[in-house]
C-alpha positions in Angstrom: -17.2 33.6 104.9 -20.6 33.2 103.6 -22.8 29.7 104.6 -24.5 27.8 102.0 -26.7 24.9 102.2 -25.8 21.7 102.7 -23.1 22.4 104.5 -21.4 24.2 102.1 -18.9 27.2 102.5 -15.9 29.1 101.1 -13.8 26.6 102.9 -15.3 23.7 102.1 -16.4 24.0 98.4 -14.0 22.0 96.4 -12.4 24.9 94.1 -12.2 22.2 91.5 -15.4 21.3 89.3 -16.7 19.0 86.8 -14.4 20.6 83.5 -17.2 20.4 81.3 -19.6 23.0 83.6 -18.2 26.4 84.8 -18.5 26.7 89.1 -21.2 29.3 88.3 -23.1 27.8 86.4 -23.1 24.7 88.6 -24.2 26.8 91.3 -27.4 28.3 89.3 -28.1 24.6 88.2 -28.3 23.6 92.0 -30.8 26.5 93.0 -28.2 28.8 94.2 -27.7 32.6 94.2 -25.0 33.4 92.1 -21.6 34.9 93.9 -21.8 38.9 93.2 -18.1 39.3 93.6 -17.3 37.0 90.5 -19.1 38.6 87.7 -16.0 37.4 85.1 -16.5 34.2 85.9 -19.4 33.5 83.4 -18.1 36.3 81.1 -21.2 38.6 80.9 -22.5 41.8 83.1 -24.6 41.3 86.0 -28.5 42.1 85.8 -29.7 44.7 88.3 -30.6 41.8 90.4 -27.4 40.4 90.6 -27.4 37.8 88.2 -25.5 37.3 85.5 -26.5 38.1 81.5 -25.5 36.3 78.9 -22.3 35.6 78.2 -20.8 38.0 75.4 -19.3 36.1 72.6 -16.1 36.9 71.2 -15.2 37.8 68.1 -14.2 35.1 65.1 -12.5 35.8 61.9 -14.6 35.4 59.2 -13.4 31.9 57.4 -12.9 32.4 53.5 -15.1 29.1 51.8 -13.7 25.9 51.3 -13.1 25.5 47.6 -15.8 23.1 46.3 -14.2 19.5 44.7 -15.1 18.7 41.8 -17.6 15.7 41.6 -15.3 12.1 41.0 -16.5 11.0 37.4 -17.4 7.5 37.7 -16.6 5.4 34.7 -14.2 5.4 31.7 -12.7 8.6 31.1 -11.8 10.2 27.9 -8.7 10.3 28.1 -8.5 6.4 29.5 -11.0 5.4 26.7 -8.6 7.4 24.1 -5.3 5.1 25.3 -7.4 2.0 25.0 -8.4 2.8 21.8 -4.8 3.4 20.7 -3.4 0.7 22.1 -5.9 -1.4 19.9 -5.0 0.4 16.8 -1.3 -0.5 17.4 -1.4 -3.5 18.4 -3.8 -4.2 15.3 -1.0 -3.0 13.2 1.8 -4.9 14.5 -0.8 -7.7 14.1 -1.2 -6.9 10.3 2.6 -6.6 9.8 3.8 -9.9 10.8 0.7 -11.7 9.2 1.7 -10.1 6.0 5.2 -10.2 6.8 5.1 -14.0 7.1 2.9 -14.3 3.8 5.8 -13.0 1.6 7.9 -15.4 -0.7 11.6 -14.5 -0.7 14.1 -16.3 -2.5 17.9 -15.5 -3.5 17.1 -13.8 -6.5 20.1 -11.3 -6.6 24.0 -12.1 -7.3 26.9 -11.4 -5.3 30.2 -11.7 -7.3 33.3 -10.0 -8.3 33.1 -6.8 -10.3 29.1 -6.2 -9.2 28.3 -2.3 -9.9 28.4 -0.3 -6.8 25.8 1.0 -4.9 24.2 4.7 -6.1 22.0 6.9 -4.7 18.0 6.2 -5.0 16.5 2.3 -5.4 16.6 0.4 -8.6 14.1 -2.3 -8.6 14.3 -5.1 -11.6 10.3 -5.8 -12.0 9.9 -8.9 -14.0 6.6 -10.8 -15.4 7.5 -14.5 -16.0 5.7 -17.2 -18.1 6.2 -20.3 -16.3 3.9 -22.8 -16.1 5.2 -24.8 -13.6 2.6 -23.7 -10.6 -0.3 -24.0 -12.8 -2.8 -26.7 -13.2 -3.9 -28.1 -16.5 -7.1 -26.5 -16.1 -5.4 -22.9 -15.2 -3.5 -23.6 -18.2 -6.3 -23.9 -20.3 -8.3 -21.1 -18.6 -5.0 -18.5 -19.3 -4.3 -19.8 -22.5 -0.8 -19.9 -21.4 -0.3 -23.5 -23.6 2.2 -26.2 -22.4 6.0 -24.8 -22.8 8.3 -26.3 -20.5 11.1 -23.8 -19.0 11.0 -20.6 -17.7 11.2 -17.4 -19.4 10.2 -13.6 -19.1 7.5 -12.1 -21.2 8.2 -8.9 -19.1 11.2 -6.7 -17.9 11.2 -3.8 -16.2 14.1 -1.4 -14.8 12.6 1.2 -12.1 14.6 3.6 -10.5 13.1 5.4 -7.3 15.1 8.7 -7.2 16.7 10.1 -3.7 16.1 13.1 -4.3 12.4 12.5 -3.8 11.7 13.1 -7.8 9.5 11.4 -10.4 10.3 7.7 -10.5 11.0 6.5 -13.6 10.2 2.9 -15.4 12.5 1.8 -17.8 10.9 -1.4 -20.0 13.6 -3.5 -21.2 12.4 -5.6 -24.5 13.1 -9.3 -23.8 14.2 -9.9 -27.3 17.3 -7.2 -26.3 20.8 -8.4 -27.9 23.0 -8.6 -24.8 26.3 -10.2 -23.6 25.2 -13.0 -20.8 27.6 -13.6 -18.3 29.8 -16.8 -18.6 27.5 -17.2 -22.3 27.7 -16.2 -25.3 25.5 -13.3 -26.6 21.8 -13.5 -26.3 18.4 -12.1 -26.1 17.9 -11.0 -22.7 14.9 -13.5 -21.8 17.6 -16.2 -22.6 19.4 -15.0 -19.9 16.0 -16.2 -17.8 15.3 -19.2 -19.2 19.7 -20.4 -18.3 19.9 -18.8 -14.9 16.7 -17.9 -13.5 16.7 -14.7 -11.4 20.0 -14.4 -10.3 21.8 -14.7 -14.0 19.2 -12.1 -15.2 19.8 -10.0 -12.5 23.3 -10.3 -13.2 23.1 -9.9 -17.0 20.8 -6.1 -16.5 23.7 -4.9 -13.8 26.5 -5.6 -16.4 24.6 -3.9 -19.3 23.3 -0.9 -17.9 26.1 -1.0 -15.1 23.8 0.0 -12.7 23.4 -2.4 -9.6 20.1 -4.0 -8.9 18.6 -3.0 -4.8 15.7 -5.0 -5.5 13.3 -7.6 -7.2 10.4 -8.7 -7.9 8.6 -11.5 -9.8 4.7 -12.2 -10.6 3.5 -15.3 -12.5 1.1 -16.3 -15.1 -1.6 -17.0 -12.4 -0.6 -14.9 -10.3 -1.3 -11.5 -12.4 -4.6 -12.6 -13.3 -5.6 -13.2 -10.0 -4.8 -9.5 -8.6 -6.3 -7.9 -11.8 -9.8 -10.4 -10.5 -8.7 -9.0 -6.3 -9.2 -5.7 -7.7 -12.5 -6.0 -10.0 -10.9 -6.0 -12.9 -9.0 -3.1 -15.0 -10.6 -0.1 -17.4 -9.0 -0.1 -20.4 -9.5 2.6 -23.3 -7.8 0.8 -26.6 -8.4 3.0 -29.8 -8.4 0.2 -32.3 -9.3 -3.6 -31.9 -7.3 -5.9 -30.7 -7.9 -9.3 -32.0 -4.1 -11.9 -31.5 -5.3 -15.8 -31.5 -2.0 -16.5 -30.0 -2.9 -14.6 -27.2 -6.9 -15.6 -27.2 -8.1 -12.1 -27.5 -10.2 -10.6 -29.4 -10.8 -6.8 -27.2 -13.0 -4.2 -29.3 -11.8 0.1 -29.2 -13.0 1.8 -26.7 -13.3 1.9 -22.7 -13.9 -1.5 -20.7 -13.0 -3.1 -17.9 -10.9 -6.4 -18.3 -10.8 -9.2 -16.2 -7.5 -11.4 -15.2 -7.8 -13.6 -18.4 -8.1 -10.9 -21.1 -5.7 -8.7 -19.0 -3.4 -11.3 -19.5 -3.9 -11.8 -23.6 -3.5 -8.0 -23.4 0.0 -7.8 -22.2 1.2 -10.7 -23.7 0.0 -10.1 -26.8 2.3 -8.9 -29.9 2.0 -10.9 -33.0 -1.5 -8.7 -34.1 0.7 -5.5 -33.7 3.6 -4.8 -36.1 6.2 -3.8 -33.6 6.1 -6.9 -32.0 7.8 -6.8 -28.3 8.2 -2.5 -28.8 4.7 -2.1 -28.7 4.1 -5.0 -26.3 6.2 -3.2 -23.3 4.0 0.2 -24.0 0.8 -1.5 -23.5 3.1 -3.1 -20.5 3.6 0.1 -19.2 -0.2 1.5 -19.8 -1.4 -1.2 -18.2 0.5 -1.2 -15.1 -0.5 2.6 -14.9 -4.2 1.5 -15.0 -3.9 -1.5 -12.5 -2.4 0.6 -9.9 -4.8 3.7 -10.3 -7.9 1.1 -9.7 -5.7 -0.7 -6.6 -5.4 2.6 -5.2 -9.3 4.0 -5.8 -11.7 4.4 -2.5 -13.6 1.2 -4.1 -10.2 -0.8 -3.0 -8.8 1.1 -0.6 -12.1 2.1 1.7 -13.6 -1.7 1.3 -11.6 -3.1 4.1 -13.0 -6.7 2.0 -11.7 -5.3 -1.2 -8.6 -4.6 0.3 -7.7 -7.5 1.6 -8.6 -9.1 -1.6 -6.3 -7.3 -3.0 -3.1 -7.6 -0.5 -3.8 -11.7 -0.5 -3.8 -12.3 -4.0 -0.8 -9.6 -4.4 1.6 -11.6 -1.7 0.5 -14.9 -3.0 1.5 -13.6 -6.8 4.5 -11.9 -6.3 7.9 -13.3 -5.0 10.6 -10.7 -3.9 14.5 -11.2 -3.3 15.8 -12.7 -0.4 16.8 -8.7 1.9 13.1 -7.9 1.0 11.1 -6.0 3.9 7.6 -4.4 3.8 8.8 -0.7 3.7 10.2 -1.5 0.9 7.2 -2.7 -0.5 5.2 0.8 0.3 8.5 2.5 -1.6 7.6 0.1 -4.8 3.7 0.7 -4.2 3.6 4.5 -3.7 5.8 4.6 -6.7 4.0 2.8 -9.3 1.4 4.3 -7.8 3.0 7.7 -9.3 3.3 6.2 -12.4 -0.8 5.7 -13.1 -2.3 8.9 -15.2 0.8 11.3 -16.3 2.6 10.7 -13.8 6.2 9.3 -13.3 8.3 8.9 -16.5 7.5 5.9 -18.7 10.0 4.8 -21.7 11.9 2.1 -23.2 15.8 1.5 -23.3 16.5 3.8 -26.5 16.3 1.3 -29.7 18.3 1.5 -32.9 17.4 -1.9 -34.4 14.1 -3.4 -33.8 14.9 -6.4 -36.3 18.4 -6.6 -35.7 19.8 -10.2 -37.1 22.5 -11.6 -35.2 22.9 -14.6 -37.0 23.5 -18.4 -35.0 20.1 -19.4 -34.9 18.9 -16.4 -32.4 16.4 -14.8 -35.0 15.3 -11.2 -34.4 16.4 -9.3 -32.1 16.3 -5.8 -30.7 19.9 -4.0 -30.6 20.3 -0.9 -27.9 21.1 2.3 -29.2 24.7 2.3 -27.7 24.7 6.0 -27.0 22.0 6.8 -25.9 21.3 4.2 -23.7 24.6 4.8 -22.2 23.5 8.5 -21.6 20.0 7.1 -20.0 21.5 4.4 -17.7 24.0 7.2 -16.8 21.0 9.8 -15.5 20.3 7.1 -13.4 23.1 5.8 -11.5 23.8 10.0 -10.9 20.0 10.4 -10.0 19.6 13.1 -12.4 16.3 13.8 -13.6 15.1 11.9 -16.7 13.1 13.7 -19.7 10.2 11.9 -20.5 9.8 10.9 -24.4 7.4 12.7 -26.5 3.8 10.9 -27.1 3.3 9.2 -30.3 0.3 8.5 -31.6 
């Protein structure tokens, strides 16, 4: 038993130190001699004057390095900023489609009765240009030179067909003076059909002589025509000879120009200066058409976000559809008279074989149908075979 100071021994010495500080090392803190005989208590070997070295440090195991994180981007993200921006885009275009939506006039334009044509493949739209004056003002009366007649009638009557199949669309113009059986009337020119039933009785009359059911229909006014030739800039024209009708208060020189609503108007109402009357009257119908929807369609209209809408206000304030009308089916009528501008699309009239035909009872001249082949024409259509376009005259 060895003494230490203090009073301190083997004995007495409280085996039990502070746990933070090894006995040893407590006992060279205090001044005292290290204990020979416990060399492994402070983990090292002993110096050659008994005291302990420093401890030896044991081994670790290399740690592998703790994968960096990426900095946290502060801010909108890309992708975030991409959502938001598509959200706004889409909710824009609902926004656009009910606003245009609500602007559309609908009205029960088609009939529903016994012994209607059945449905066939493709769309067959009835496009028809009326010359009522009742929504006009006596100053737009005398600005159009539309004149006072009372009634309604139809200075234009188209028959499109918008194939299945995904083909050419093809414009049929129907001449208003056309010699047809009206129901519940007797026979008639086809514009008379108009001017007794409105809409639905013409409708009615162009299903039971072509036998080919009417999808859809639509309807543009005096004022209203004008008004989308003006949303649009006007139209170019190219006309190889003069044009000069007093009924129709123009007077257009040859060659290219642009018209604006008024003369646009005289244009395709004119048909007393030309000597096929309503014949040549649905060609220029048809050229012009062509030409109106070529310049809606041009980046001057369709990149001018003003121009544009321009040009959709005026068109759903002109035009008044039937009653199942939706806006799709508006893009299938725009995209396809859309086709129809340059060479494209096939353009003709109902096959003729008497432009003066006389009927007799006071009806005056009238265009008969060439019975044949109309039938063959109307036919093509209801089977949505491909139609040959007529050869160019002239």
């Amino acid at each position: 038993m060895s003494q230490w100071p203090n009073g301190w021994d083997d004995e007495t010495q409280p085996r039990g130190t502070p746990p933070h500080v090894p006995e040893p090392t407590q006992r060279l803190r205090r001044g005292y001699p290290p204990r020979v005989d416990e060399p492994t208590r402070v983990g090292g070997p002993l110096f050659e004057d008994g005291y302990p070295g420093r401890p030896t440090p044991r081994p670790t195991r290399p740690s592998a390095p703790r994968p960096m994180r990426p900095p946290r981007r502060r801010g909108w993200s890309f992708r975030r900023g991409l959502t938001l921006i598509l959200i706004m885009l889409l909710t824009a275009a609902v926004g656009m489609y009910l606003w245009a939506d609500s602007k559309v006039q609908r009205f029960d334009a088609l009939p529903d009765y016994e012994g209607r044509p059945a449905d066939t493949p493709g769309t067959n739209w009835l496009l028809v240009g009326s010359d009522s004056r009742e929504d006009l003002t006596r100053s737009e009366r005398r600005r159009l030179h539309t004149g006072s007649a009372d009634g309604k009638r139809t200075d234009t009557i188209m028959l499109l067909h918008i194939p299945e199949s995904g083909g050419e669309p093809v414009l049929v113009s129907l001449p208003r003076d056309s010699y047809v059986a009206i129901p519940g009337r007797r026979k008639n020119k086809l514009n008379a059909a108009f001017a007794f039933g409105g809409a639905p009785l013409l409708a009615r009359t162009v299903e039971q002589a072509t036998d080919i059911r009417i999808d859809r229909y639509a309807e543009i006014g005096f004022g209203g025509f004008a008004q989308v030739v003006d949303a649009v800039g006007g139209v170019e024209l190219c006309p190889k000879k003069p044009i000069k009708d007093t009924k129709a208060h123009i007077d257009i020189p040859a060659g290219c120009q642009t018209l604006d609503g008024v003369t646009a108007l005289g244009y395709v109402r004119a048909r007393y200066f030309d000597p096929r009357g309503d014949l040549g009257r649905v060609e220029r119908q048809q050229e012009f058409m062509a030409a109106l929807m070529d310049k809606a369609t041009s980046p001057g209209v369709m990149a001018n976000p003003l121009a544009l809408k321009r040009f959709a206000d005026a068109s759903l304030a002109a035009v008044a559809f039937d009653q199942d009308f939706k806006l799709w089916h508006g893009w299938g009528l725009f995209r396809a008279m859309k086709s129809m501008s340059g060479d494209g699309g096939i353009k003709l009239t109902v096959p003729i074989s008497d432009p003066g035909f006389n009927p007799g009872g006071g009806i005056g001249s009238a265009v008969l149908w060439d019975k044949r082949a109309a039938g063959e024409l109307f036919e093509a259509l209801r089977e949505d075979r491909p139609v040959t376009a007529p050869p160019k005259t002239g």
